[in-house]
DRENTOR-712508 format. One record per residue: x, y, z of N, C-alpha, C, O in turn. Coordinates in steps of 0.2 Angstrom, whole numbers, plus 5000, padded with zeros to 4 digits. Example, Ala and Ser with C-alpha at 12.3 -4.5 7.8 and 13.67 -1.06 7.14 Angstrom:
2
VOMI     nx     ny     nz    cax    cay    caz     cx     cy     cz     ox     oy     oz
VOMI   5066   4972   5039   5062   4978   5039   5066   4984   5039   5071   4983   5042
VOMI   5064   4989   5035   5068   4995   5036   5064   5000   5039   5067   5006   5040
END
This chain:
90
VOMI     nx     ny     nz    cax    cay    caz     cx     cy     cz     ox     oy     oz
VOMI   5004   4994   5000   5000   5000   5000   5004   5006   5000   5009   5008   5004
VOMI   5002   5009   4996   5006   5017   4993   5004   5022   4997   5007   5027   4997
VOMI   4999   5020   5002   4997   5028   5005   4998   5028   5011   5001   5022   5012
VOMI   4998   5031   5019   4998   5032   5025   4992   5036   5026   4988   5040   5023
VOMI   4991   5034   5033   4985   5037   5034   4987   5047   5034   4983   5052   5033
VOMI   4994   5049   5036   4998   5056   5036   4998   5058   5028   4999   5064   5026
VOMI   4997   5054   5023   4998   5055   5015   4992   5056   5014   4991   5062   5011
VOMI   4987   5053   5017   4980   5053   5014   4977   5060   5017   4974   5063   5013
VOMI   4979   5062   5025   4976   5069   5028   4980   5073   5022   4976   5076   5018
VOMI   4986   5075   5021   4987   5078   5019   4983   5081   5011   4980   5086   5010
VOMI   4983   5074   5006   4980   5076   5001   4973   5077   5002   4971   5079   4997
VOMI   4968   5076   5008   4963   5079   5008   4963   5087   5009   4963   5091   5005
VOMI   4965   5087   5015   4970   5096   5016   4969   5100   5011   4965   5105   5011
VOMI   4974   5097   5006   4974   5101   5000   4968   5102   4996   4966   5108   4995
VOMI   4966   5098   4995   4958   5097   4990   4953   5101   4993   4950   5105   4990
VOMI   4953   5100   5000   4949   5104   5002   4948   5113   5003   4944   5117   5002
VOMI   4955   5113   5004   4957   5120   5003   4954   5124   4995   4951   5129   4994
VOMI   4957   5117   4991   4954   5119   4984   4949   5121   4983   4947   5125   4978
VOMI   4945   5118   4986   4936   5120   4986   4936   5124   4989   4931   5127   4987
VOMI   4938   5125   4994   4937   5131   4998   4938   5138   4994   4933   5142   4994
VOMI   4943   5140   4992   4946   5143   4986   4940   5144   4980   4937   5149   4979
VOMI   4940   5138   4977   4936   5137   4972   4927   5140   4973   4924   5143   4969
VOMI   4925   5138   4977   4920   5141   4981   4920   5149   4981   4915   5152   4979
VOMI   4924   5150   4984   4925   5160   4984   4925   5162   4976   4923   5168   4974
VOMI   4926   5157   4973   4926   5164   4965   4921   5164   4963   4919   5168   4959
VOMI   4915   5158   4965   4906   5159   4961   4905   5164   4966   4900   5167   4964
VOMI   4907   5167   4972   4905   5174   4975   4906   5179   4970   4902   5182   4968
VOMI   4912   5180   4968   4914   5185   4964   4908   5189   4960   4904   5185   4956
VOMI   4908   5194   4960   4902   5199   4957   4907   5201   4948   4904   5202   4943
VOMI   4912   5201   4948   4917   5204   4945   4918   5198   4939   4923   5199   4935
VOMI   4915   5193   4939   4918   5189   4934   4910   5188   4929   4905   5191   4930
VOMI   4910   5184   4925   4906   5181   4920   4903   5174   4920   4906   5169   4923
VOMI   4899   5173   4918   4892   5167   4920   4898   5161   4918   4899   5156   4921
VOMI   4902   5164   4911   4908   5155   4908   4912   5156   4914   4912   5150   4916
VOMI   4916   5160   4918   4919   5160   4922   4915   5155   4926   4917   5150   4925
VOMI   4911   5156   4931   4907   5153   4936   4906   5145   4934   4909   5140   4936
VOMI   4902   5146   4926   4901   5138   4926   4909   5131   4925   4909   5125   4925
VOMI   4914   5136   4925   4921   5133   4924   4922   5131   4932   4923   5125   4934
VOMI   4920   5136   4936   4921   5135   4941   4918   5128   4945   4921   5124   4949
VOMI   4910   5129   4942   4906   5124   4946   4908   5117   4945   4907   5111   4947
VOMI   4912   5119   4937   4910   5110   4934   4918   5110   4938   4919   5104   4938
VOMI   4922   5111   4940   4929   5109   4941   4926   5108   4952   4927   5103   4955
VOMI   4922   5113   4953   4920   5110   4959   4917   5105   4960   4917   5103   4966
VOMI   4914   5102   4955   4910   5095   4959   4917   5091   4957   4917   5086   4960
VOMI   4922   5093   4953   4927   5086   4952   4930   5086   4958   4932   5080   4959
VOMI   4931   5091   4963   4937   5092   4968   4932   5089   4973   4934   5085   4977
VOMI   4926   5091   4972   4921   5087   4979   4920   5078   4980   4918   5075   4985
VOMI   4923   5076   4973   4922   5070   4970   4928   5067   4976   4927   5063   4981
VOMI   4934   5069   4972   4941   5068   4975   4940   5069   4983   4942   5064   4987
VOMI   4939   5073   4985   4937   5073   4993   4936   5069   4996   4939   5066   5001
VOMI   4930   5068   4991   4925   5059   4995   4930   5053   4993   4931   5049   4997
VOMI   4932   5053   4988   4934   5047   4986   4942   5045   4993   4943   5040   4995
VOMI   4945   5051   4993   4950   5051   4999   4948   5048   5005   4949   5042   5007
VOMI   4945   5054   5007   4940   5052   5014   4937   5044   5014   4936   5040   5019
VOMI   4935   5042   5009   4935   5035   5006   4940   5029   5008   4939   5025   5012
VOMI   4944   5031   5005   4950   5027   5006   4956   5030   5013   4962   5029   5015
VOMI   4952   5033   5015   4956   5033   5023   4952   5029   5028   4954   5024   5031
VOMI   4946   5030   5027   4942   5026   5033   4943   5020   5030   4939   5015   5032
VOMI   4946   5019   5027   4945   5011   5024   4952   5007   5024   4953   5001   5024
VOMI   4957   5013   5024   4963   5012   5027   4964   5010   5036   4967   5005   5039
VOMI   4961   5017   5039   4960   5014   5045   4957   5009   5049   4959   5006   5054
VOMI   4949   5007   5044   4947   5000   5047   4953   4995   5046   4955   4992   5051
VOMI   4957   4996   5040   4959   4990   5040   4967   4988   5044   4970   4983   5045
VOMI   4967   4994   5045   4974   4996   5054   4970   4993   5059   4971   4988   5063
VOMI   4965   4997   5060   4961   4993   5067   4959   4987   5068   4959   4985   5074
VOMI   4958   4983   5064   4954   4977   5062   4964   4971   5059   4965   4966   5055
VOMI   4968   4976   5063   4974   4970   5060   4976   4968   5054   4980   4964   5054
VOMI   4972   4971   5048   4973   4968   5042   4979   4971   5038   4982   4969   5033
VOMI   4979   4975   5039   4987   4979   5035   4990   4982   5044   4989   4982   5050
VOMI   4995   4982   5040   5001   4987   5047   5004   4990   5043   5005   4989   5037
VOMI   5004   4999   5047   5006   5005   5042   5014   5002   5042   5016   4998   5046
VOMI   5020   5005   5038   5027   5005   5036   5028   5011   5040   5023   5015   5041
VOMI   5034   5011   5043   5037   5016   5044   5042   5019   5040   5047   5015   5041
VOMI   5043   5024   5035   5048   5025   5030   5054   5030   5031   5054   5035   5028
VOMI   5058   5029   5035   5063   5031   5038   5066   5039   5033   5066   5038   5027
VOMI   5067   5043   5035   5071   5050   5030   5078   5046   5031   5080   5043   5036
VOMI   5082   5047   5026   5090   5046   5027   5092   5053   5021   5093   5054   5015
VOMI   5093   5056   5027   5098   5064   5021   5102   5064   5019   5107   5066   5024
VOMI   5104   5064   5014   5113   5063   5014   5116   5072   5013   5122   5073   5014
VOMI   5113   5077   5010   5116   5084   5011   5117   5085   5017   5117   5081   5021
VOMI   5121   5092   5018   5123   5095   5023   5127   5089   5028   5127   5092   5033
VOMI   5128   5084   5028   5133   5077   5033   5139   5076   5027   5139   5073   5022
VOMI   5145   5081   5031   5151   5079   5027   5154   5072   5025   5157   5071   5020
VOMI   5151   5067   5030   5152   5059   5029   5151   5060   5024   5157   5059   5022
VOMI   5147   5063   5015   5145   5060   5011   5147   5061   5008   5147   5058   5002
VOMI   5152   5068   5009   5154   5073   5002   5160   5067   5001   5162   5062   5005
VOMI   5161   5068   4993   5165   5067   4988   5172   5069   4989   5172   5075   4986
VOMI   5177   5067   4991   5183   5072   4993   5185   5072   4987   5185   5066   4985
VOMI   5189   5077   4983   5191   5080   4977   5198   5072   4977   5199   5068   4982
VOMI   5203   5072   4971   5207   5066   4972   5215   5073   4970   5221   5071   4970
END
């Protein structure tokens, strides 16, 4: 499994913000009816993606809680800034 349940909060985060965002410009007085309706058809897609997330999170978590998957732990290894790495010139 490709996702974490810290992968998945975040990609919603984002989507939702998008909508949120996306939301503000059908207030907008200052734009045009094609403007709005770009707006609306792109909002139902981001509302789509939302659920579909929120989807596979709780779906993720049953299956943590229910013992059937166990999350990875994927460890950072940095190799910038730690001189151990640099290249010494020859």
């Amino acid at each position: 499994m490709a996702e974490t349940i810290g992968s998945l909060v975040d990609k919603i985060s984002i989507v939702e913000l998008k909508i949120f965002h996306m939301a503000e410009q059908l207030q907008r007085e200052d734009t045009t009816q094609e403007h709005k309706k770009k707006v609306s058809e792109k909002l139902e897609i981001l509302k789509i993606q939302s659920r579909d997330l929120q989807e596979e999170l709780n779906e993720l978590f049953l299956k943590v809680a229910r013992k059937e998957t166990k999350l990875k732990i994927y460890r950072q290894f940095k190799m910038y800034n730690d001189p151990s790495y640099r290249i010494k010139p020859k």
